[in-house]
mmJSON file of the N, C-alpha and C atoms, coordinates in Angstrom:
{"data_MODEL":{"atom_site":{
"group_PDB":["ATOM","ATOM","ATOM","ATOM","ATOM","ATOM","ATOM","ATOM","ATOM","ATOM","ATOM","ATOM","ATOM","ATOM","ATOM","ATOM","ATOM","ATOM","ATOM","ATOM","ATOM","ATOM","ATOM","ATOM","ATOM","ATOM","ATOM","ATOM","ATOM","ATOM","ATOM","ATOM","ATOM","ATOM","ATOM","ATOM","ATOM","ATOM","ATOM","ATOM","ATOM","ATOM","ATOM","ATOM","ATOM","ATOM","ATOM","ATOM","ATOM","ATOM","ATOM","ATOM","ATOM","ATOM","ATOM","ATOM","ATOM","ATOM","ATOM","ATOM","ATOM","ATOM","ATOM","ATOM","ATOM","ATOM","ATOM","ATOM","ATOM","ATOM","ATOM","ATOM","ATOM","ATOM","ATOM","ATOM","ATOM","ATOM","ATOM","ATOM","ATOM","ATOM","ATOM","ATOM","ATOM","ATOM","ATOM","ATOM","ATOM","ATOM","ATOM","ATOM","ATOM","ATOM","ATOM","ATOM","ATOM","ATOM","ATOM","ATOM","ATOM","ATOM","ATOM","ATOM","ATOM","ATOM","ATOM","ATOM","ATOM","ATOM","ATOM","ATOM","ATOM","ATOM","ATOM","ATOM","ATOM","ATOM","ATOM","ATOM","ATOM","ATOM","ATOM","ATOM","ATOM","ATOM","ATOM","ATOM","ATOM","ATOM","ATOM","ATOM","ATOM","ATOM","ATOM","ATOM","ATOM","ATOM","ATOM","ATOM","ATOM","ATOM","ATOM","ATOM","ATOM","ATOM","ATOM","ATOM","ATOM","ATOM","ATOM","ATOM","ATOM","ATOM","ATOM","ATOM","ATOM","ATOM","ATOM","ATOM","ATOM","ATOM","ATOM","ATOM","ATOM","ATOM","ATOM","ATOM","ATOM","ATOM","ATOM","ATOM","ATOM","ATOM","ATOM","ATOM","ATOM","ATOM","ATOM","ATOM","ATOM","ATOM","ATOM","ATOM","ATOM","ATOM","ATOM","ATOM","ATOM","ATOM","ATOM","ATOM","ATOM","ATOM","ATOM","ATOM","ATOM","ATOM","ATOM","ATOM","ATOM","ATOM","ATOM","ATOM","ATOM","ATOM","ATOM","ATOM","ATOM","ATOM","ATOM","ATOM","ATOM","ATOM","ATOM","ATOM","ATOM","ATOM","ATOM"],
"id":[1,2,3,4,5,6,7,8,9,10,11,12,13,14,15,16,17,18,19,20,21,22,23,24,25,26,27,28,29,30,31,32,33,34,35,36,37,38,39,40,41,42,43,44,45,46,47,48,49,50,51,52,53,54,55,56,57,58,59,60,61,62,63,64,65,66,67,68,69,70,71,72,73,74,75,76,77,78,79,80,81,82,83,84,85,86,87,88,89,90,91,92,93,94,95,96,97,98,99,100,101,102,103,104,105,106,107,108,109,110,111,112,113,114,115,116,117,118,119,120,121,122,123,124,125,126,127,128,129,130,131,132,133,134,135,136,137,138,139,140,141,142,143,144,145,146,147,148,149,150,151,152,153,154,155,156,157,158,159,160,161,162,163,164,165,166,167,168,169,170,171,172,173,174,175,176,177,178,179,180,181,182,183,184,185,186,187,188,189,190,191,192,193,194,195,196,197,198,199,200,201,202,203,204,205,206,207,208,209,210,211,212,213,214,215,216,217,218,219],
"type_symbol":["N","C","C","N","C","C","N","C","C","N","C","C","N","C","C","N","C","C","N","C","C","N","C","C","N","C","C","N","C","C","N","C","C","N","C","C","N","C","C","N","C","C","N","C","C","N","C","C","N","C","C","N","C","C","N","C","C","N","C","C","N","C","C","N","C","C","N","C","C","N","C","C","N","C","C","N","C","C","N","C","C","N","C","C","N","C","C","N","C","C","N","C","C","N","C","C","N","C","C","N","C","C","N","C","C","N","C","C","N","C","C","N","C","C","N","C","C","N","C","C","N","C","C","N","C","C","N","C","C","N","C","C","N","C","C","N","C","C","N","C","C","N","C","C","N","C","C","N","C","C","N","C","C","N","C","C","N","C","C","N","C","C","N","C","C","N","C","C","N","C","C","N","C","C","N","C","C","N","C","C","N","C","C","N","C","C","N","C","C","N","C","C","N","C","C","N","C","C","N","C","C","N","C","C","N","C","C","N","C","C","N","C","C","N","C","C","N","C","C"],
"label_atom_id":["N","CA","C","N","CA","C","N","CA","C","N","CA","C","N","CA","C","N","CA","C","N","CA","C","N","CA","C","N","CA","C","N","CA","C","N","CA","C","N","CA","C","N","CA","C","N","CA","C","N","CA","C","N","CA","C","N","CA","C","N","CA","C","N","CA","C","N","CA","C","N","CA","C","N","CA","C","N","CA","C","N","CA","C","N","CA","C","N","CA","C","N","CA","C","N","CA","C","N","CA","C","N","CA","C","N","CA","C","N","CA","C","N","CA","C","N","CA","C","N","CA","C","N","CA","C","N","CA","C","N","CA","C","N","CA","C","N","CA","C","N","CA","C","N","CA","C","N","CA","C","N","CA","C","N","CA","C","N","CA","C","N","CA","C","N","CA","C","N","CA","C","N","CA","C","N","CA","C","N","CA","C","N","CA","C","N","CA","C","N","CA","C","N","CA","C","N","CA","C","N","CA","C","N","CA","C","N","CA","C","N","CA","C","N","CA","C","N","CA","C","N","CA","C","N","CA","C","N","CA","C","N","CA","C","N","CA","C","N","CA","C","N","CA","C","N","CA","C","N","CA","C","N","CA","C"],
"label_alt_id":[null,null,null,null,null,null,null,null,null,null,null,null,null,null,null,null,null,null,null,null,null,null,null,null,null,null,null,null,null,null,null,null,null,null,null,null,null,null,null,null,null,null,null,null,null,null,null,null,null,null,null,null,null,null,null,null,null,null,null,null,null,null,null,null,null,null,null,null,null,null,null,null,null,null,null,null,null,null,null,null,null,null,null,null,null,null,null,null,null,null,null,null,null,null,null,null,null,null,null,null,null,null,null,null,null,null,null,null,null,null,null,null,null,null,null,null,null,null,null,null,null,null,null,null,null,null,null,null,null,null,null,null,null,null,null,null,null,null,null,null,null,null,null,null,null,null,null,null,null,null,null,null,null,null,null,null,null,null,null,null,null,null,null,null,null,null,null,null,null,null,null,null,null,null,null,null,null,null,null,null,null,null,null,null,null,null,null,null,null,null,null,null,null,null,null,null,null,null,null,null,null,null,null,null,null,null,null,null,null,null,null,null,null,null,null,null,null,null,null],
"label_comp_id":["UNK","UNK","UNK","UNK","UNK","UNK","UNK","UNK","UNK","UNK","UNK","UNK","UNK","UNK","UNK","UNK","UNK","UNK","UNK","UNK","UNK","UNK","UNK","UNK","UNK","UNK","UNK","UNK","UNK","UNK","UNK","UNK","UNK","UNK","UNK","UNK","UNK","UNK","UNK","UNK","UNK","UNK","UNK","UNK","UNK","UNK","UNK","UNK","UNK","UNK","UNK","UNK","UNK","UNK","UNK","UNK","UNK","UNK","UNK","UNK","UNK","UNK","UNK","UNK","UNK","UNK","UNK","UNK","UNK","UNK","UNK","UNK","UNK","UNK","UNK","UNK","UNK","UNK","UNK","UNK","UNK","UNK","UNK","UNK","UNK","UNK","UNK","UNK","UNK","UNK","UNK","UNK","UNK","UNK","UNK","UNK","UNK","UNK","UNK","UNK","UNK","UNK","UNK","UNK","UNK","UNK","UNK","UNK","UNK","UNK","UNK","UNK","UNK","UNK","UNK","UNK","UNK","UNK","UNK","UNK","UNK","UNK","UNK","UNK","UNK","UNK","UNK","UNK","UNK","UNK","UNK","UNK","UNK","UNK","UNK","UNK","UNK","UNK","UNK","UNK","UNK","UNK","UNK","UNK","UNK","UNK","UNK","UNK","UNK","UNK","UNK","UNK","UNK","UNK","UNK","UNK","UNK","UNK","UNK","UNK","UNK","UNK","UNK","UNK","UNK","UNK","UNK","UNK","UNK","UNK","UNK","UNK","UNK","UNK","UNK","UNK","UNK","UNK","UNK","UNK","UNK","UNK","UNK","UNK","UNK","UNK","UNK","UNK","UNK","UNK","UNK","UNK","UNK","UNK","UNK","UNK","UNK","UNK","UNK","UNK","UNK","UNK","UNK","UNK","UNK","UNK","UNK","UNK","UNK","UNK","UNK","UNK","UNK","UNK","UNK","UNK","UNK","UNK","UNK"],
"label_asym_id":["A","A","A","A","A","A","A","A","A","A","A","A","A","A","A","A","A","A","A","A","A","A","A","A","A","A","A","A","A","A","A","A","A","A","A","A","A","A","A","A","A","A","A","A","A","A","A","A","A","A","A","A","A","A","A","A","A","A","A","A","A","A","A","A","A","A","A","A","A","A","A","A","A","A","A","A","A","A","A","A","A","A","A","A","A","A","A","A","A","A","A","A","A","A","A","A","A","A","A","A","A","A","A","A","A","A","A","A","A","A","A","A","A","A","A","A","A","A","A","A","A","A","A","A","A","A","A","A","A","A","A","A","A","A","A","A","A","A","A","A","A","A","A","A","A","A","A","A","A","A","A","A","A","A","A","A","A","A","A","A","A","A","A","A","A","A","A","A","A","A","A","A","A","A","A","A","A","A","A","A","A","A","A","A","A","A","A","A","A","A","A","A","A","A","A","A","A","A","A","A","A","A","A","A","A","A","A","A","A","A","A","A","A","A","A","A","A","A","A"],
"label_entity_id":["1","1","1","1","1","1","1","1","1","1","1","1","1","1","1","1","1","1","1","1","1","1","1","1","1","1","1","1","1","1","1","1","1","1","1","1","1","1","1","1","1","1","1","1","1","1","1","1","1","1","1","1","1","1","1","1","1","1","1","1","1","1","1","1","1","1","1","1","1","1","1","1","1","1","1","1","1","1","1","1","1","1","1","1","1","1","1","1","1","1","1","1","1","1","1","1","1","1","1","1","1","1","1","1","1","1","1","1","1","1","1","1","1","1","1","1","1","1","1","1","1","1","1","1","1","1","1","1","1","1","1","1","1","1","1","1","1","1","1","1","1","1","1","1","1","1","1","1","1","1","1","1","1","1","1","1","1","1","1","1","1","1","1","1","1","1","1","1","1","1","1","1","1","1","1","1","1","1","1","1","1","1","1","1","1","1","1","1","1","1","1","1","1","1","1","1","1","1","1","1","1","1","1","1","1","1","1","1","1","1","1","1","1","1","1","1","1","1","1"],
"label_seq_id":[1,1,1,2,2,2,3,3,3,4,4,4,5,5,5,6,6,6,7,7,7,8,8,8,9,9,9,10,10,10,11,11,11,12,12,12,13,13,13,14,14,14,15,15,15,16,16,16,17,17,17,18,18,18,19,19,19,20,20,20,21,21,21,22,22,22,23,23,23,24,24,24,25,25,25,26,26,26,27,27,27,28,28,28,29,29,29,30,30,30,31,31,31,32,32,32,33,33,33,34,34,34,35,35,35,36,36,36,37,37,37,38,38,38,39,39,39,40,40,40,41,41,41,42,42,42,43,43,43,44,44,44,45,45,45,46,46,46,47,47,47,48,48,48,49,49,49,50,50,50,51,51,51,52,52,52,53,53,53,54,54,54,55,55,55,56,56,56,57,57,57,58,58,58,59,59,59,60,60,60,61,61,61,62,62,62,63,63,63,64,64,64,65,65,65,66,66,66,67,67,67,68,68,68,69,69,69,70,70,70,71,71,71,72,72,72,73,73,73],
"pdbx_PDB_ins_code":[null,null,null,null,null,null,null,null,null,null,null,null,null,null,null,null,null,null,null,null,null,null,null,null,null,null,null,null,null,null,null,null,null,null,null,null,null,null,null,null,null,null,null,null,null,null,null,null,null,null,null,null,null,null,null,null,null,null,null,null,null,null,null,null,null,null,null,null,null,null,null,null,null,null,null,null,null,null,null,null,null,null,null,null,null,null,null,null,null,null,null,null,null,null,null,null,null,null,null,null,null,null,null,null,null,null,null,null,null,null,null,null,null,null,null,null,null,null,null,null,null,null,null,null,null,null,null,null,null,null,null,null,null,null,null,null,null,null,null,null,null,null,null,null,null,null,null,null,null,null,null,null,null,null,null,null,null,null,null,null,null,null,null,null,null,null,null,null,null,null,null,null,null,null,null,null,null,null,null,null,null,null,null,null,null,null,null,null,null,null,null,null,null,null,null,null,null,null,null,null,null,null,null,null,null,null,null,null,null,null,null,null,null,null,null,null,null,null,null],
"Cartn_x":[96.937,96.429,95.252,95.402,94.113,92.618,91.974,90.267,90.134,89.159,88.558,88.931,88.076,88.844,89.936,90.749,91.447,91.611,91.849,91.061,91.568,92.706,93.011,92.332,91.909,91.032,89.526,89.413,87.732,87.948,88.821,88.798,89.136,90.491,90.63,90.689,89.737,90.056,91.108,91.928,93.751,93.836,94.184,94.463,95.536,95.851,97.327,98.378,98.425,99.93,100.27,99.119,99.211,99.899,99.098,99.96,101.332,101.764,102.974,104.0,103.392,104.554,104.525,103.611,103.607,104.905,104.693,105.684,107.139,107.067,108.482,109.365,107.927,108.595,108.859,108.377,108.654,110.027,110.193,111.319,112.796,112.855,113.718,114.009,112.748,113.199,113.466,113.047,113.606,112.302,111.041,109.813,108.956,108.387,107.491,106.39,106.335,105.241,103.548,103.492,102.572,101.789,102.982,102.074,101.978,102.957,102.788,101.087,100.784,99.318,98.506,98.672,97.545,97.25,98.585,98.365,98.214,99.24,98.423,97.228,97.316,95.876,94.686,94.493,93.609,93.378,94.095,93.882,92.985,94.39,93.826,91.975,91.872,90.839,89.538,90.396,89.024,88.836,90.133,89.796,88.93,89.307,88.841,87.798,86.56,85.397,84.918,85.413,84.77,84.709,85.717,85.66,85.552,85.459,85.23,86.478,86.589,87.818,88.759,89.849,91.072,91.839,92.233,93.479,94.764,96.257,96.784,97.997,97.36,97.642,97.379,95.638,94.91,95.931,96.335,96.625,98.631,99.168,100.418,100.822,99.241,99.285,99.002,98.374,98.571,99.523,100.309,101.623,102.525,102.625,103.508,103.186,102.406,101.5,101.921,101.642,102.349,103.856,104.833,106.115,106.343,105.871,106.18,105.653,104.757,104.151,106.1,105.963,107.381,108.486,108.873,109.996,109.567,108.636,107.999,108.355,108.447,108.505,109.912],
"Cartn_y":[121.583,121.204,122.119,122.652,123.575,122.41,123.623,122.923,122.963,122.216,122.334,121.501,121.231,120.766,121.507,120.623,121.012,121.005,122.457,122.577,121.085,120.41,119.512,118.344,118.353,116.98,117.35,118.038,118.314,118.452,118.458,118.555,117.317,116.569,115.565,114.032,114.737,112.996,112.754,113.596,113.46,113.895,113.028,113.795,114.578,115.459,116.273,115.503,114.405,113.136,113.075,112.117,112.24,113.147,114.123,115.414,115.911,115.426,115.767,114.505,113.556,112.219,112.967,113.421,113.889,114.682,115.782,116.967,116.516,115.558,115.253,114.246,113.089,112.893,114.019,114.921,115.856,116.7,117.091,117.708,116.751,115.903,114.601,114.585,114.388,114.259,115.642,116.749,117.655,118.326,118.331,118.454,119.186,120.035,121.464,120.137,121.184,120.543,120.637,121.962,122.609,121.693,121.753,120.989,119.615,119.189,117.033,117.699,118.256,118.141,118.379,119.825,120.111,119.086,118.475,117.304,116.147,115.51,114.025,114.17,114.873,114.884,114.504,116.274,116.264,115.105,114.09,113.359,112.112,111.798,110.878,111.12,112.11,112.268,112.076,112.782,112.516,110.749,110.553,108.624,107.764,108.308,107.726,107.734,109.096,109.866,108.794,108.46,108.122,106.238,105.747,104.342,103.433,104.517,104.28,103.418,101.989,101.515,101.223,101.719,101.774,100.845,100.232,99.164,100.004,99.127,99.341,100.316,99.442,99.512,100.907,100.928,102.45,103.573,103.882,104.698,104.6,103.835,103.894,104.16,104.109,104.77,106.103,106.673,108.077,108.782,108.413,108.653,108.368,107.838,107.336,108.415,109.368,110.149,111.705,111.38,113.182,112.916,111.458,111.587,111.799,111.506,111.378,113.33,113.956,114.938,116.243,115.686,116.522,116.135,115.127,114.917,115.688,115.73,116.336,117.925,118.357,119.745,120.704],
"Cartn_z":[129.549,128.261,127.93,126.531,126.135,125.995,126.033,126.762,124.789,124.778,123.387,122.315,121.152,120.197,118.877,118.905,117.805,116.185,115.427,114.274,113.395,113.451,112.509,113.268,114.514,114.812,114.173,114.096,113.999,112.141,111.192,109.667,109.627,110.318,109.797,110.787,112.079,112.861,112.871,113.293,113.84,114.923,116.096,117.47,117.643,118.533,118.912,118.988,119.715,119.984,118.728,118.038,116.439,115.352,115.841,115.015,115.409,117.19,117.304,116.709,116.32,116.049,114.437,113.535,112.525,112.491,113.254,113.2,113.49,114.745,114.784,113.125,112.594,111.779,110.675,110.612,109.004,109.727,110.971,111.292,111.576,111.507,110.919,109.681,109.012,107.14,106.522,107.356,106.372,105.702,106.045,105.07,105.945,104.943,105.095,106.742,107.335,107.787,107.838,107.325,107.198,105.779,104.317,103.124,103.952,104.751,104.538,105.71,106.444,107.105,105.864,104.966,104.075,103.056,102.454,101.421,101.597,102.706,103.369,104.378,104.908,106.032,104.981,104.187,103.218,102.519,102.026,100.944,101.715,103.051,103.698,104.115,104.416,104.855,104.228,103.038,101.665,101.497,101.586,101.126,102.153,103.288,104.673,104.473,104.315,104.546,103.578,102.547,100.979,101.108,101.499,102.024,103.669,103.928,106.002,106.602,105.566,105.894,105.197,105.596,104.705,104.897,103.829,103.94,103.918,104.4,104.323,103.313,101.711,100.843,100.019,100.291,100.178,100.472,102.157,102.753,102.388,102.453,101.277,100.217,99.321,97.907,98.357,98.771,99.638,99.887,100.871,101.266,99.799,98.903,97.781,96.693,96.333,95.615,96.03,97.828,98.105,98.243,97.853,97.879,96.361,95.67,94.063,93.857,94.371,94.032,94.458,96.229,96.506,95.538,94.962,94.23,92.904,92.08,91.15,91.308,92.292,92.807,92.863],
"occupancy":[1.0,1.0,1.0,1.0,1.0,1.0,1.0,1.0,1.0,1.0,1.0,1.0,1.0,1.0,1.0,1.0,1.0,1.0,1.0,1.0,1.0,1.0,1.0,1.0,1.0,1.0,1.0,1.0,1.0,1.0,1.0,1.0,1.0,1.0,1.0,1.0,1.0,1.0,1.0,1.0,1.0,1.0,1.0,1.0,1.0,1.0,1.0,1.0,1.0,1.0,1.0,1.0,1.0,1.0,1.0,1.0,1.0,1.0,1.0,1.0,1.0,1.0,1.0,1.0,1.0,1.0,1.0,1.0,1.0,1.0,1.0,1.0,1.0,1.0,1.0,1.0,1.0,1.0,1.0,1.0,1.0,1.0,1.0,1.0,1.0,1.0,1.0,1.0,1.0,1.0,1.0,1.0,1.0,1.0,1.0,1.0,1.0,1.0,1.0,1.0,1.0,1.0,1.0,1.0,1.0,1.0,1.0,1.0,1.0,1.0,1.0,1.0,1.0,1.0,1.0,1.0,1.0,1.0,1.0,1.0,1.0,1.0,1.0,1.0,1.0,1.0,1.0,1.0,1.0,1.0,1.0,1.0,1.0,1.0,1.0,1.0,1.0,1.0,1.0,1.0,1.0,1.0,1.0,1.0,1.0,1.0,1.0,1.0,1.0,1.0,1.0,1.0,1.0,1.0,1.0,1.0,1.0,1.0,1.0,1.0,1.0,1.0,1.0,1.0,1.0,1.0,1.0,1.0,1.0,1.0,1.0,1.0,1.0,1.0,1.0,1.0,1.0,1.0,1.0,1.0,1.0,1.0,1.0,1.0,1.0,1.0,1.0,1.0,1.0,1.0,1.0,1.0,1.0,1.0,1.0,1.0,1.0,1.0,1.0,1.0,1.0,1.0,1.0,1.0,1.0,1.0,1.0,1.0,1.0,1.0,1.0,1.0,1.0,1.0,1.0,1.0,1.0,1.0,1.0],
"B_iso_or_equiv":[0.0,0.0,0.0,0.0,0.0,0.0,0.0,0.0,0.0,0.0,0.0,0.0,0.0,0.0,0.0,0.0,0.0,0.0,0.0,0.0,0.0,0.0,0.0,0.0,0.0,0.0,0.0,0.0,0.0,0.0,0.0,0.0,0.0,0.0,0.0,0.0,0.0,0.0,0.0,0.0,0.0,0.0,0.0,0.0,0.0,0.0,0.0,0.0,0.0,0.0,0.0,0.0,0.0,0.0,0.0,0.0,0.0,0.0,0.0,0.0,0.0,0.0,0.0,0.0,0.0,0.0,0.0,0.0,0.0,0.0,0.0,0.0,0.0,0.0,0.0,0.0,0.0,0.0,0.0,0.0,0.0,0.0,0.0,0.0,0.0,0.0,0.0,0.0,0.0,0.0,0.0,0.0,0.0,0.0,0.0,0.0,0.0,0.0,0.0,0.0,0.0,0.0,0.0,0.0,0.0,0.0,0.0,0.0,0.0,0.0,0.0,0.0,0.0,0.0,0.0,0.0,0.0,0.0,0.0,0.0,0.0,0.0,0.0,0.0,0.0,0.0,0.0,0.0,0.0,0.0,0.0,0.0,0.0,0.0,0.0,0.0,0.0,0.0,0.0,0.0,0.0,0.0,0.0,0.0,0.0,0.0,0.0,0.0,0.0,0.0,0.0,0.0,0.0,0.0,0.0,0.0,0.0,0.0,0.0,0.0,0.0,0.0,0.0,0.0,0.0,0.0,0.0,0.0,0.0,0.0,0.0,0.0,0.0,0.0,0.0,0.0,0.0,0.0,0.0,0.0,0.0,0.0,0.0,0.0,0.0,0.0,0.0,0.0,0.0,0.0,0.0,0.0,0.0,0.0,0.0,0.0,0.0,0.0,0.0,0.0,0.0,0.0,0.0,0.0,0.0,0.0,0.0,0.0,0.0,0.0,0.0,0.0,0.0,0.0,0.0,0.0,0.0,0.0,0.0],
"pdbx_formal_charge":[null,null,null,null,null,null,null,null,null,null,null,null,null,null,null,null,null,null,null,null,null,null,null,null,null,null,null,null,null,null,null,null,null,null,null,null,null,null,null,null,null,null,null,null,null,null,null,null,null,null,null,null,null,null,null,null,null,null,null,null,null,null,null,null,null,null,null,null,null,null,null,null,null,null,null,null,null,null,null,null,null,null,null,null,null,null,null,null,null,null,null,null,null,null,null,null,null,null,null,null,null,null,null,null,null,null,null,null,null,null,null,null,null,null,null,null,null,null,null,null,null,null,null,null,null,null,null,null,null,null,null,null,null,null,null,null,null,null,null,null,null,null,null,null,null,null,null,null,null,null,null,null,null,null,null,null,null,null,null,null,null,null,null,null,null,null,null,null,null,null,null,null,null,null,null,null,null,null,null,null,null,null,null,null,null,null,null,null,null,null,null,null,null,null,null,null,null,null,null,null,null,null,null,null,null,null,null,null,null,null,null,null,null,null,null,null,null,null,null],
"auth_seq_id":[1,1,1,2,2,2,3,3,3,4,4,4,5,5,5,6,6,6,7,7,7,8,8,8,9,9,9,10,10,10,11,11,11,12,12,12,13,13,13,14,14,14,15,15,15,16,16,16,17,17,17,18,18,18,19,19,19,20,20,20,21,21,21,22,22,22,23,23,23,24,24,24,25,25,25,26,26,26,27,27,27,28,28,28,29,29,29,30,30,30,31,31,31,32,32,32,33,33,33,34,34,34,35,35,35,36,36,36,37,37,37,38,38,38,39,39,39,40,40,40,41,41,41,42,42,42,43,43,43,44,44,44,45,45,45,46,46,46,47,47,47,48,48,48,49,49,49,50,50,50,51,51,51,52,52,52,53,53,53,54,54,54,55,55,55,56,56,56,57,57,57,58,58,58,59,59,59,60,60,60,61,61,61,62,62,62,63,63,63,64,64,64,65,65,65,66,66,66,67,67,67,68,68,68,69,69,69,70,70,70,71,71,71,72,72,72,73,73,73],
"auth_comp_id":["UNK","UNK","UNK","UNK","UNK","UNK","UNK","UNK","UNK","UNK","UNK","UNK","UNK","UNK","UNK","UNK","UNK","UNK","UNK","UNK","UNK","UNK","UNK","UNK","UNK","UNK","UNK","UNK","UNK","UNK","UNK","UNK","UNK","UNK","UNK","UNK","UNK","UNK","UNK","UNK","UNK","UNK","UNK","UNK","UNK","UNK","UNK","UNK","UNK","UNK","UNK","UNK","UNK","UNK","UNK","UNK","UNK","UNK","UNK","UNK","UNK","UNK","UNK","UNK","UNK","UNK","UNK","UNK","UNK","UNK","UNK","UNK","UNK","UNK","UNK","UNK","UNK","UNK","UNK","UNK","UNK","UNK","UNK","UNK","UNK","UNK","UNK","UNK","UNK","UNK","UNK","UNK","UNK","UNK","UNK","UNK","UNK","UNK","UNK","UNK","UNK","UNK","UNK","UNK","UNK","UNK","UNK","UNK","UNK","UNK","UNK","UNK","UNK","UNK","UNK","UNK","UNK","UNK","UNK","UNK","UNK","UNK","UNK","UNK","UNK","UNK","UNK","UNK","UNK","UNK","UNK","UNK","UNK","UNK","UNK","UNK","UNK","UNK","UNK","UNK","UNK","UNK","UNK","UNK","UNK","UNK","UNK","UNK","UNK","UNK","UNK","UNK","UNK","UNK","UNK","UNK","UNK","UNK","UNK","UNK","UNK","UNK","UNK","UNK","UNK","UNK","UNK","UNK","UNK","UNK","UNK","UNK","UNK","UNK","UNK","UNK","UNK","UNK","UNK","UNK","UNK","UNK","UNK","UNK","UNK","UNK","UNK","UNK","UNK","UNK","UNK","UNK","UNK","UNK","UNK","UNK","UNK","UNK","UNK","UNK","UNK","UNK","UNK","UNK","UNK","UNK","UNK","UNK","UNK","UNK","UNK","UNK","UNK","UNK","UNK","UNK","UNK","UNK","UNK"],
"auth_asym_id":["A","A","A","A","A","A","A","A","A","A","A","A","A","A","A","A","A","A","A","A","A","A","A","A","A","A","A","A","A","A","A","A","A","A","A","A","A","A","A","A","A","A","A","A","A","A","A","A","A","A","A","A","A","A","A","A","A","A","A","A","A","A","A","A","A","A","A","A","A","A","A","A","A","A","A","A","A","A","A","A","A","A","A","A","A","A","A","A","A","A","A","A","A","A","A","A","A","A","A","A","A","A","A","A","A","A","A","A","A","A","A","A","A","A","A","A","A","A","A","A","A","A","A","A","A","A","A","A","A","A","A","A","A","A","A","A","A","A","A","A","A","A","A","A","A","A","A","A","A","A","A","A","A","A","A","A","A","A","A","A","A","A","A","A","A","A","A","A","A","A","A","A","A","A","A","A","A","A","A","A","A","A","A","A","A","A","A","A","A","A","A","A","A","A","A","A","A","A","A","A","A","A","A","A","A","A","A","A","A","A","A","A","A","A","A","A","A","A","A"],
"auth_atom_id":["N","CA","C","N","CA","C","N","CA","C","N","CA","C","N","CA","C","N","CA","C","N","CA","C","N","CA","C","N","CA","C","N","CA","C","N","CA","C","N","CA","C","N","CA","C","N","CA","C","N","CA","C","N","CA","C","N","CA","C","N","CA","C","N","CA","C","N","CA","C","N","CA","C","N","CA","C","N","CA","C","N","CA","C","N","CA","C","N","CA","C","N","CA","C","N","CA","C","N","CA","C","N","CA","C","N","CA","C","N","CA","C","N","CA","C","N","CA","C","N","CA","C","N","CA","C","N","CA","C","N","CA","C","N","CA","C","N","CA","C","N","CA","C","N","CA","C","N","CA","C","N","CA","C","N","CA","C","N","CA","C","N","CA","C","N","CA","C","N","CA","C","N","CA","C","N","CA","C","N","CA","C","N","CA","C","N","CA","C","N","CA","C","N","CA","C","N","CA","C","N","CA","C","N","CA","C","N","CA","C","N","CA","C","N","CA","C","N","CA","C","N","CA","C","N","CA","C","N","CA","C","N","CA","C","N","CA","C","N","CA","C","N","CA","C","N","CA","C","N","CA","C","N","CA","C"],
"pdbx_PDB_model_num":[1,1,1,1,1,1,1,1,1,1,1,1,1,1,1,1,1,1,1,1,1,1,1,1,1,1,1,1,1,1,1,1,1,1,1,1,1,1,1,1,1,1,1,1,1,1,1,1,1,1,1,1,1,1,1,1,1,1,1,1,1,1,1,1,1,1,1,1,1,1,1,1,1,1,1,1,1,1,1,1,1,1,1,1,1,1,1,1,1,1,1,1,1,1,1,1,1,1,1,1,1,1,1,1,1,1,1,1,1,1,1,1,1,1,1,1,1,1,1,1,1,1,1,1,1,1,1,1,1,1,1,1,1,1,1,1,1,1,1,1,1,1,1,1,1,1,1,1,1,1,1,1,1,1,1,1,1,1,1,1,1,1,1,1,1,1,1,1,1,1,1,1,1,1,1,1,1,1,1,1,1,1,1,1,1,1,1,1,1,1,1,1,1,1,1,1,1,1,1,1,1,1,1,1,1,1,1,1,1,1,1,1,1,1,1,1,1,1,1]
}}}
């Protein structure tokens, strides 16, 4: 295992496991994996940073926003 932290834990408080259950789900559905980190990470992150605790509901309208954004596309 590499020594150090990692750049998407240290931007967005996402561990590696994390990011690998990420990757496996976007390589299942079929989806960039690179935007679902830049656009859900990012967003999540901003909402997180901005309300400390997130409801459920919060973080689903999230996810529902970068799905409506890819269908838009």
């Amino acid at each position: 295992m590499a020594k150090g932290l990692d750049s998407k834990f240290i931007h967005y408080g996402i561990r590696e496991n994390d990011l690998q259950t990420i990757a496996t789900l976007c390589e299942s559905h079929n989806l960039d994996k690179d935007w679902v980190m830049e656009e859900l990470l990012r967003k999540y992150h901003e909402a997180k940073v901005d309300t400390i605790e997130m409801t459920d509901a919060e973080t689903e309208s999230i996810i529902n926003a970068a799905i409506a954004k890819i269908k838009s596309e």
